[in-house]
matplotlib code that plots the C-alpha trace (Angstrom):
import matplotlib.pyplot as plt

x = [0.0, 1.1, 1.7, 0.8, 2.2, 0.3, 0.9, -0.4, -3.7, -4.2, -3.1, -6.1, -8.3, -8.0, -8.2, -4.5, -3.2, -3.1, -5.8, -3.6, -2.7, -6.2, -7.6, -4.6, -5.6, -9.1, -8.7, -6.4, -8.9, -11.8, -9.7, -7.3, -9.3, -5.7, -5.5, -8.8, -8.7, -6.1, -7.8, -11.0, -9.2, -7.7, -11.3, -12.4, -9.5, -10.4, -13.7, -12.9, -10.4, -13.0, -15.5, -13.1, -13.3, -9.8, -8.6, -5.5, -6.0, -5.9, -2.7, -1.0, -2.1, -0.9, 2.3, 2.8, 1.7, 3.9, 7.0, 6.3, 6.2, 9.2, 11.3, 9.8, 11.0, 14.3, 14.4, 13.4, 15.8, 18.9, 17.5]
y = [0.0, 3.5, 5.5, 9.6, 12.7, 15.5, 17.5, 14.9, 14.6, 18.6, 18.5, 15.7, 18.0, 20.6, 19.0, 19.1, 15.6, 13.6, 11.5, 8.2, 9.4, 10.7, 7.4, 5.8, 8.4, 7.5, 4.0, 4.6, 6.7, 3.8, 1.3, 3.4, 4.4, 6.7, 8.2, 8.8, 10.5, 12.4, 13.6, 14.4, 16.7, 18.9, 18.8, 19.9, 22.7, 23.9, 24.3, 26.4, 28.5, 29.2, 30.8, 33.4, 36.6, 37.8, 41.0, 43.7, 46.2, 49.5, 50.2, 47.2, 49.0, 52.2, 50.8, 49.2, 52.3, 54.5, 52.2, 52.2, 56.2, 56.4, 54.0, 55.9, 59.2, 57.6, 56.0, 59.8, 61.3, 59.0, 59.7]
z = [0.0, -0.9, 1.8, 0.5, 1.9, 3.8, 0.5, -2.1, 0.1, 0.0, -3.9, -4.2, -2.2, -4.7, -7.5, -8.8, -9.0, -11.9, -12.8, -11.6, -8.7, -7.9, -8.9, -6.2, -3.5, -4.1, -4.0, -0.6, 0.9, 0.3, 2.4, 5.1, 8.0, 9.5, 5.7, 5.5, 8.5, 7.7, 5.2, 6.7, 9.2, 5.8, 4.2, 7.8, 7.8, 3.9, 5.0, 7.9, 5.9, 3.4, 6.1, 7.7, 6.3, 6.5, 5.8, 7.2, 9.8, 8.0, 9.9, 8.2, 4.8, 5.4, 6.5, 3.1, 1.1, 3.5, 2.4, -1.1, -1.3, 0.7, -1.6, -4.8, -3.4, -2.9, -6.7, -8.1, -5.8, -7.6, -10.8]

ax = plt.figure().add_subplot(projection="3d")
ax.plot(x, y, z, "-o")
ax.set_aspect("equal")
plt.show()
């Protein structure tokens, strides 16, 4: 029996394997209990992740902008 990687089972949870090794994962998942729980818990995760609503503080974004017109006025400056 294969034995997949933590990264393999998120590749086959978004739909970028190949179709053999989606049809191998598949096939794994039917008759591994620990894989398949492994793979429950990333479902679980991905479905959790896709609920938050995340977004910077304000702060954060006037950080960046403040950085990025700083290191323009230095580039025009050298010019």
């Amino acid at each position: 029996m294969h034995s997949f990687t933590q990264e393999e089972l998120l590749q086959y949870l978004y739909n970028e394997t190949s179709t053999q090794k989606t049809a191998a994962i598949s096939a794994a998942l039917e008759e591994d209990w620990s894989l398949r729980e492994k793979f429950d818990l990333l479902k679980a995760a991905q479905q959790n992740l896709e609920v938050i609503k995340l977004s910077p503080r304000k702060q954060t974004i006037d950080n960046i902008l403040s950085y990025a017109e700083k290191a323009m006025e230095e580039l025009s400056s050298h010019a």
